[in-house]
VOROVEX-482141 format. One line per 5 residues: number of its first residue (from 0); for each residue x, y, z of N, C-alpha, C. Coordinates in steps of 0.2 Angstrom, whole numbers, m for minus. Example, Ala and Ser with C-alpha at 12.3 -4.5 7.8 and 13.67 -1.06 7.14 Angstrom:
# residues 2
0	66:m28:39:62:m22:39:66:m16:39 | 64:m11:35:68:m5:36:64:0:39
END
This chain:
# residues 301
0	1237:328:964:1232:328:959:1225:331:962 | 1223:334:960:1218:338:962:1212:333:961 | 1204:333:964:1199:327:964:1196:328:958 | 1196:335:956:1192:335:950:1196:330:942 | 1203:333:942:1207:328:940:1207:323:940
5	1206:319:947:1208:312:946:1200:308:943 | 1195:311:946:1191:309:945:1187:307:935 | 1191:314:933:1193:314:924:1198:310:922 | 1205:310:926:1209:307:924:1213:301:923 | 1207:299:931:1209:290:931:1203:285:927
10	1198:287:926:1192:282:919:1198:284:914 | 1199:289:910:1202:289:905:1207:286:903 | 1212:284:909:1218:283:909:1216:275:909 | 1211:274:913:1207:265:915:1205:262:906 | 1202:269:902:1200:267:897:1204:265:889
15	1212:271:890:1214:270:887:1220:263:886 | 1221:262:894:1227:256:893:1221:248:895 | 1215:248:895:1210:243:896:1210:241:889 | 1211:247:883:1206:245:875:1213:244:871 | 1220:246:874:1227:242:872:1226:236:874
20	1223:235:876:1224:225:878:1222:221:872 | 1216:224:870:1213:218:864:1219:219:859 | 1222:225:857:1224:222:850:1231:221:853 | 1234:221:858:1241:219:860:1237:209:862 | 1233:210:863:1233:202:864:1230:198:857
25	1230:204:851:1227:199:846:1237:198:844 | 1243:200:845:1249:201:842:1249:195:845 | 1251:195:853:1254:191:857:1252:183:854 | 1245:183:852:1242:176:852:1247:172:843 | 1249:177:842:1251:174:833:1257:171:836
30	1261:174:843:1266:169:841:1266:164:848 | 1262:161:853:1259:159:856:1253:156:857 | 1252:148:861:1245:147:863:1244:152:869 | 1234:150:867:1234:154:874:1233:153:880 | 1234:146:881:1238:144:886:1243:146:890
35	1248:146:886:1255:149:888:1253:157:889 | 1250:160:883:1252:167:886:1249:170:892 | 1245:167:894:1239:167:901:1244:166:906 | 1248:160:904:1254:157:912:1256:164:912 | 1260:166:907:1266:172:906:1263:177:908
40	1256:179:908:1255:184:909:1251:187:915 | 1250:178:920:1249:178:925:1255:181:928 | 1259:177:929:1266:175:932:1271:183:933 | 1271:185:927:1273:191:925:1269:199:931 | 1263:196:929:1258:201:934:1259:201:940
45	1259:193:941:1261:192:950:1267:194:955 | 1272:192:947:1279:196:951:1281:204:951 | 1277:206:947:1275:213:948:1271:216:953 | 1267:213:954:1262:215:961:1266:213:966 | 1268:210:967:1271:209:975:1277:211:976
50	1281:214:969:1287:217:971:1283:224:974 | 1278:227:971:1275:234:971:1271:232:979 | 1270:226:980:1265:227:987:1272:226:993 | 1275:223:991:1283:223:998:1285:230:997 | 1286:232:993:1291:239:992:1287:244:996
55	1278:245:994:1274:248:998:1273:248:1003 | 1273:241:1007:1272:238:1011:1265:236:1013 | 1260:236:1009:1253:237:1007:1250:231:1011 | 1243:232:1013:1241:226:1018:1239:221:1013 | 1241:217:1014:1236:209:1012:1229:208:1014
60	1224:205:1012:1217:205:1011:1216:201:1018 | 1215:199:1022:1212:194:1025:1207:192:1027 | 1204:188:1031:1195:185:1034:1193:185:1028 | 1187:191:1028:1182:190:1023:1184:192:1017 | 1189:198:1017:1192:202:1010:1194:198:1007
65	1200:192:1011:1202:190:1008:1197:183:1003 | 1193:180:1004:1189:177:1004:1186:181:996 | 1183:185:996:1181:191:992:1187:190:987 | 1193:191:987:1199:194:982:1200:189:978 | 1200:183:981:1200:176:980:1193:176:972
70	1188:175:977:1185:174:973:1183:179:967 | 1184:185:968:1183:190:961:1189:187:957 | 1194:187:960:1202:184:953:1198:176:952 | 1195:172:953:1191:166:950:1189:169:944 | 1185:173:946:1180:176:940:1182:181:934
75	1188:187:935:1192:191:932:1198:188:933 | 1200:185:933:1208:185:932:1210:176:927 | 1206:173:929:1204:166:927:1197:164:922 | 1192:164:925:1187:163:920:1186:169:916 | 1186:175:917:1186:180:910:1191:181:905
80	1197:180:910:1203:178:905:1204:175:901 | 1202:170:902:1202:161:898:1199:162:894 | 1193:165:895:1186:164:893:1186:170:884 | 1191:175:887:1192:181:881:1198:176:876 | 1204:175:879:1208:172:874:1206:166:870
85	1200:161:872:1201:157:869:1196:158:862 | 1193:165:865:1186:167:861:1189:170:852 | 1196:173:855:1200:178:848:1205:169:847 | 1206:166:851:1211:160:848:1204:158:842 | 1199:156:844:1192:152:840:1192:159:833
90	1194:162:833:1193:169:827:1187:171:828 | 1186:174:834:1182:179:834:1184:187:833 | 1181:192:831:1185:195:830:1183:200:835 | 1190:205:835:1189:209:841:1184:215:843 | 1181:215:836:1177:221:836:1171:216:841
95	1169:209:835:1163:207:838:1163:204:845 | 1170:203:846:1169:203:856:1169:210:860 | 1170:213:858:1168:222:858:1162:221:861 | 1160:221:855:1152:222:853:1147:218:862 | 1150:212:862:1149:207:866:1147:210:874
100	1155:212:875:1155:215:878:1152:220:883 | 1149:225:877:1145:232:879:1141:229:881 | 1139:222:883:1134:223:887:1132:222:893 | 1139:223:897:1141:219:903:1139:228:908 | 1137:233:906:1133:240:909:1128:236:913
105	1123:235:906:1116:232:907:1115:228:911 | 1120:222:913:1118:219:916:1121:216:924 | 1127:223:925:1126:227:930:1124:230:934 | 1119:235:929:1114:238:934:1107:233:934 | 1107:228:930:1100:224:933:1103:219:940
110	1110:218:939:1112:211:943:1111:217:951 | 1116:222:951:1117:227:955:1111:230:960 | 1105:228:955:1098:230:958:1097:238:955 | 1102:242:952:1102:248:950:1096:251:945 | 1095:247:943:1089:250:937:1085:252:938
115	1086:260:934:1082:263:934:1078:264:927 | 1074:269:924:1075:273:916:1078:275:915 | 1081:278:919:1089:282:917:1094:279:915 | 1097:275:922:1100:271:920:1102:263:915 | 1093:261:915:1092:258:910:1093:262:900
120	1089:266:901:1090:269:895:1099:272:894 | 1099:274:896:1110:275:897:1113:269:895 | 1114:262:897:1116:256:897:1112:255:889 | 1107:254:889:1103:253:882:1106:258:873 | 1107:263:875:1109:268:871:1115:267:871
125	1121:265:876:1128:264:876:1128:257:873 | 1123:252:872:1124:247:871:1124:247:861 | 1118:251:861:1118:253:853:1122:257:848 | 1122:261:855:1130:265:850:1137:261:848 | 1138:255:853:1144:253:851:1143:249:848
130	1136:244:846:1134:241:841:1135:244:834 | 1133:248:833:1136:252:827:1141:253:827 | 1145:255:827:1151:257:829:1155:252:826 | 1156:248:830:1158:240:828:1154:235:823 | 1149:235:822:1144:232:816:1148:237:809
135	1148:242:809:1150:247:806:1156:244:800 | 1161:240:806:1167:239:804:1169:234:805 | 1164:228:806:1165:221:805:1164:216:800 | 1170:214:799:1169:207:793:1170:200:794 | 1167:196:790:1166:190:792:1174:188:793
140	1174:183:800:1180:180:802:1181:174:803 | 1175:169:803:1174:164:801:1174:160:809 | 1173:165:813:1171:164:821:1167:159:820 | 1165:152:825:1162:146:825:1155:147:831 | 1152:144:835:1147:145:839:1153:143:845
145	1158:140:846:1162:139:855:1166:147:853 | 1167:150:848:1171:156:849:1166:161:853 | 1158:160:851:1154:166:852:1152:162:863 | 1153:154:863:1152:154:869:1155:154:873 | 1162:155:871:1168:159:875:1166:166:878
150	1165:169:872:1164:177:873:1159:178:878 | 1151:174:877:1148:172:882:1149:172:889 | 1154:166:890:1158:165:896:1159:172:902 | 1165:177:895:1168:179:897:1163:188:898 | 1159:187:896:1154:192:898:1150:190:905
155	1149:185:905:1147:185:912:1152:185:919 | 1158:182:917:1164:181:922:1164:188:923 | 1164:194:920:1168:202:923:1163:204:924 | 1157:204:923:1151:205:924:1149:204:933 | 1149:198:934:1148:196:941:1155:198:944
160	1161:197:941:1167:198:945:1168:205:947 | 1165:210:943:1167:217:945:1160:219:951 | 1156:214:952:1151:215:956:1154:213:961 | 1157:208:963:1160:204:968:1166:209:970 | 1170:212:966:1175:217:968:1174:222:971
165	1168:223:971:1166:231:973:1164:229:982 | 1163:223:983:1163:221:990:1169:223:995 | 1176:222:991:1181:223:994:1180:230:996 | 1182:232:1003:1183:238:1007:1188:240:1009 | 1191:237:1013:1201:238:1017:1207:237:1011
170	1206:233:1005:1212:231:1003:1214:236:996 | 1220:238:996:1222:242:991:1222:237:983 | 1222:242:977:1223:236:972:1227:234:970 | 1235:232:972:1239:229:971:1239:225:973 | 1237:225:980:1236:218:984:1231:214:980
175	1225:216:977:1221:212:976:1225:209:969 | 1228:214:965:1232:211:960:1237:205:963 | 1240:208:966:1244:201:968:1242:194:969 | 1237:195:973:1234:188:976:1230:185:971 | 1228:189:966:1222:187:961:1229:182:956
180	1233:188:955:1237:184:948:1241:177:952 | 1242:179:956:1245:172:960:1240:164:957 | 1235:167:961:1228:162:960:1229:159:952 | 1228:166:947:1227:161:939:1233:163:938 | 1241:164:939:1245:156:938:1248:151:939
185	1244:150:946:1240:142:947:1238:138:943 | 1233:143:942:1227:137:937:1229:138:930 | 1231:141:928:1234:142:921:1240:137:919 | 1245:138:925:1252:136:926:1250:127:926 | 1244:125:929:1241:120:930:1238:116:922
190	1237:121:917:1232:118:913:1239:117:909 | 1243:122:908:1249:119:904:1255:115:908 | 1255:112:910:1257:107:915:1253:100:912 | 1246:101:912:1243:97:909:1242:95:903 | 1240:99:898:1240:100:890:1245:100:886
195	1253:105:891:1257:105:885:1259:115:884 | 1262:116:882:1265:125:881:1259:124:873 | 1259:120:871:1257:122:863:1262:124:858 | 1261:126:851:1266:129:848:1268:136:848 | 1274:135:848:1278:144:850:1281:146:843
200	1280:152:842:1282:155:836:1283:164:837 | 1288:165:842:1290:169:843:1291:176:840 | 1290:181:839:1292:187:838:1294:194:841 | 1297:198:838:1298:204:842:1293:205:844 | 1287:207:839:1281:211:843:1276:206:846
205	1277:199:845:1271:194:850:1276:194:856 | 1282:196:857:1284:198:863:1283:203:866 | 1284:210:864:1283:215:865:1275:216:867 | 1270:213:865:1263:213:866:1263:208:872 | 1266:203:872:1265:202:882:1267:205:885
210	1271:208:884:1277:211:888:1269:217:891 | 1268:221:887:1263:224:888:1256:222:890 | 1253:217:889:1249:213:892:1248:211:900 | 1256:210:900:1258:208:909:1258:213:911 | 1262:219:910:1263:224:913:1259:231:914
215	1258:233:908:1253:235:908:1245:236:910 | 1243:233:905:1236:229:905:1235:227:912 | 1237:220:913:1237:215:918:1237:220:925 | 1245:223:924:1245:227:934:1243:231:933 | 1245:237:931:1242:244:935:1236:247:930
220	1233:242:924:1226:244:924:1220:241:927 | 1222:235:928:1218:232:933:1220:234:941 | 1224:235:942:1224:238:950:1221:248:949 | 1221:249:944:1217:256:943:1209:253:943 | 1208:248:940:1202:244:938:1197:246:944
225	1202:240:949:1198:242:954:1197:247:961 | 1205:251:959:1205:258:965:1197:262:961 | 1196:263:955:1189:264:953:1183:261:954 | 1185:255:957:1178:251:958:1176:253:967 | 1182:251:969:1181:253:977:1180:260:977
230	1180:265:975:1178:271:976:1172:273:974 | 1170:270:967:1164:273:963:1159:270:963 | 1160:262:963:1155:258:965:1156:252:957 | 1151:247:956:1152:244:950:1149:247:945 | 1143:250:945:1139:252:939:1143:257:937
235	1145:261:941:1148:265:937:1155:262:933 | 1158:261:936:1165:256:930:1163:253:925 | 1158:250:927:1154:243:918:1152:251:914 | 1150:254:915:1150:261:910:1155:261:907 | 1161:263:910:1168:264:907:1168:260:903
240	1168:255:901:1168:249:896:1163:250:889 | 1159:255:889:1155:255:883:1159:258:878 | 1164:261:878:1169:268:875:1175:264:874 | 1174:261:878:1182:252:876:1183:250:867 | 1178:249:865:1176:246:858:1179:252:852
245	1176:256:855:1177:264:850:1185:267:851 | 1185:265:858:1195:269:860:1198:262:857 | 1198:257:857:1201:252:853:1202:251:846 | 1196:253:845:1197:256:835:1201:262:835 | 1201:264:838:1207:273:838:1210:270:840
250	1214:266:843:1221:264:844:1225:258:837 | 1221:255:836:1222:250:830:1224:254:825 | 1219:262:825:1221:265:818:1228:268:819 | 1230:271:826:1233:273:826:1242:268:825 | 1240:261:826:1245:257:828:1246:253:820
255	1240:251:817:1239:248:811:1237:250:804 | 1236:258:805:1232:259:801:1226:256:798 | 1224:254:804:1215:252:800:1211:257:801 | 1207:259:795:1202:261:797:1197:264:799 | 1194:268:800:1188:268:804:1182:271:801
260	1176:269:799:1172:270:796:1168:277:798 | 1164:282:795:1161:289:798:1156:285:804 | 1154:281:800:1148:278:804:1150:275:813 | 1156:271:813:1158:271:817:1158:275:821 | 1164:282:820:1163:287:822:1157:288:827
265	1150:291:821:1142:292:826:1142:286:830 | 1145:280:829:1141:278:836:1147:275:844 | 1150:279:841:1156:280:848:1153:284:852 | 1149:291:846:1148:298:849:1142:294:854 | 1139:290:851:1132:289:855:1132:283:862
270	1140:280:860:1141:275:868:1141:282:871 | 1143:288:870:1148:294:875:1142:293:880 | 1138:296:874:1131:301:878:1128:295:882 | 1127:287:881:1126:285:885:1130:281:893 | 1136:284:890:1140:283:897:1141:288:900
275	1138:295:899:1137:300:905:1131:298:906 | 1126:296:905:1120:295:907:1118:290:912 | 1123:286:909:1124:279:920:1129:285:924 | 1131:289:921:1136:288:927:1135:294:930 | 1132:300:927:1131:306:931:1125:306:937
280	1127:308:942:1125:307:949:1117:310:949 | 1111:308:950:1104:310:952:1101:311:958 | 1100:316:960:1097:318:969:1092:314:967 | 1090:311:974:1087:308:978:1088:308:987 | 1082:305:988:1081:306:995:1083:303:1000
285	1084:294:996:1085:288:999:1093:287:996 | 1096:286:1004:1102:284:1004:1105:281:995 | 1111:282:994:1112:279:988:1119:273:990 | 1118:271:996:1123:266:997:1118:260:1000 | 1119:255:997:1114:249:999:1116:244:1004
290	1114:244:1010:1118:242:1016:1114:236:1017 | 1118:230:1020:1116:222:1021:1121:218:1021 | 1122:215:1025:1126:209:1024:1133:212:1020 | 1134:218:1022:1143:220:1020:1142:221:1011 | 1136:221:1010:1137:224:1004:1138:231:1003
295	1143:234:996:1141:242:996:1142:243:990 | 1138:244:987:1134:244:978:1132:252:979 | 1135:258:974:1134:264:975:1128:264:969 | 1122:264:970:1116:263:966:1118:270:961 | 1118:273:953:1118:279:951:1112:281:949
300	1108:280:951:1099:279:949:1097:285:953
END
C-alpha cells in the first residue's frame, strides 16, 4: 500500500467501522444487559488479540509501556466503555451522544497543549457542524440527567485515554488490544459476577451485533485506533471523530432506513471542513514534537 493510500485509507476505514459500532450496539443492547454485553465483548476481543499477537508473535508492552497500556485500557476500554453503554442503556439517544462526543477534538487540543486559531477554530466549526447535523435529526427520547452524566463520563475517559495512548512508542496495536481487553474482562467479568448477567433476551441480530462489536469494532478498529494514534499523534485522531456522528447516520440509513435530514447533510459538510482544518499540517519553525518526560504529542498548530 502505498503512503499516500494508507495515510487516506486507514482514518477512513478508522472512520467507517468506529461509526458501525453505535447503532450495532444500539441492536446488541435489546437483547442483553450491558453488563454482559461489555463481558462478551471484552472476552471476545481478548481471545482475538492474543490469538493475532501469538500467531504474529508481536512484543508485549513492558516497564513503562506497559504501565502506559494498562492505564489507557482503564480509560478506553473500561471507563469509556461503561460509561457509553450505560449512557444508550439510560435512553440516551445516539445521535445526542454523537453530539456529546464531537467534543472530545476541542478538548484534545486544549488538554494536548495544542491550541491554536486554527486549530481552535477547526475543533470549534467541527464541533457545530455536527451539532446540526444531529440536532437536525433529534427527537426526544426521554434520556434522564445519569444518561447525559454517563455520556459525560464517557467523554472524558477517550478524551484523556487517547492522550494517554499516544504515549505508547515500541508496542504494536494488537498487543495493546490484548492486554487492554484482558484488563476490562476483569473488571466487567468482576461487575457481573457481582450484580448478576441481568436479563437476556436473545436474537439473531442482538447476536450478530456483538458478534460485530467484539470483532470488529473492539479488535481491529481499535488496534487501527491506535496504529493512527502512534504515528499521527492524538489531536489528530480526536479529529477523526467529528465525521463519526454524520458516517453513523449514513450507515443507519443505509441499514434502517432512517432518514436523514437536508440539513443534516450541511452540517456533516461543515464537520468535513473542520476536520481538515485540525488536521492539515502548518510550517513552522519550532520543532512540532514536544519533548519531556517521554512524552510525544504531535502539536498540528
Amino acid at each position: 500500500m502505498t503512503t499516500s493510500l494508507r495515510l487516506v485509507g486507514e482514518p477512513t476505514l478508522l472512520v467507517l467501522l468506529w461509526s458501525s459500532g453505535a447503532v450495532a450496539i444500539g441492536v446488541g443492547l435489546d437483547g442483553m444487559s450491558p453488563q454482559l454485553f461489555l463481558t462478551v465483548r471484552a472476552i471476545g476481543a481478548a481471545a482475538c488479540a492474543w490469538a493475532i499477537v501469538l500467531a504474529a508473535r508481536s512484543a508485549l508492552p513492558t516497564g513503562r509501556d506497559l504501565a502506559i497500556v494498562v492505564g489507557a485500557g482503564l480509560l478506553l476500554q473500561v471507563t469509556y466503555q461503561g460509561a457509553y453503554f450505560l449512557a444508550i442503556a439510560h435512553h440516551i439517544s445516539a445521535g445526542m451522544i454523537s453530539l456529546i462526543m464531537s467534543a472530545q477534538p476541542l478538548l484534545t487540543v486544549v488538554a494536548a497543549g495544542a491550541l491554536s486559531r486554527r486549530t481552535a477554530a477547526g475543533a470549534g466549526l467541527g464541533v457545530v457542524g455536527v451539532g446540526v447535523a444531529v440536532i437536525a435529526d433529534t427527537s426526544s427520547t426521554g434520556a434522564d440527567v445519569v444518561a447525559f452524566a454517563f455520556a459525560a463520563v464517557a467523554l472524558l475517559a477517550i478524551t484523556a485515554g487517547t492522550l494517554v495512548q499516544a504515549k505508547v512508542t515500541s508496542t504494536t496495536g494488537w498487543s495493546c488490544v490484548a492486554v487492554q481487553s484482558t484488563v476490562s474482562a476483569t473488571v466487567f467479568g468482576g461487575v457481573v459476577a457481582a450484580v448478576g448477567p441481568g436479563e437476556i433476551h436473545l436474537t439473531a441480530s442482538s447476536v450478530v451485533a456483538a458478534a460485530w462489536v467484539t470483532i470488529v469494532v473492539s479488535v481491529i478498529a481499535t488496534a487501527l485506533l491506535y496504529r493512527i494514534t502512534r504515528e499521527r499523534g492524538a489531536v489528530v485522531v480526536s479529529g477523526l471523530f467529528l465525521v463519526v456522528p454524520s458516517c453513523a447516520a449514513g450507515l443507519d440509513y443505509l441499514l434502517t432506513g432512517a432518514t436523514v435530514p437536508p440539513l443534516a447533510i450541511v452540517g456533516g459538510a461543515v464537520a468535513v471542513i473542520g476536520l481538515v482544518m485540525l488536521q492539515q499540517p502548518v510550517r513552522r519553525s519550532r520543532p512540532l514534537i514536544r519533548r519531556g518526560r517521554g512524552r510525544r504529542l504531535v502539536s498540528p498548530s
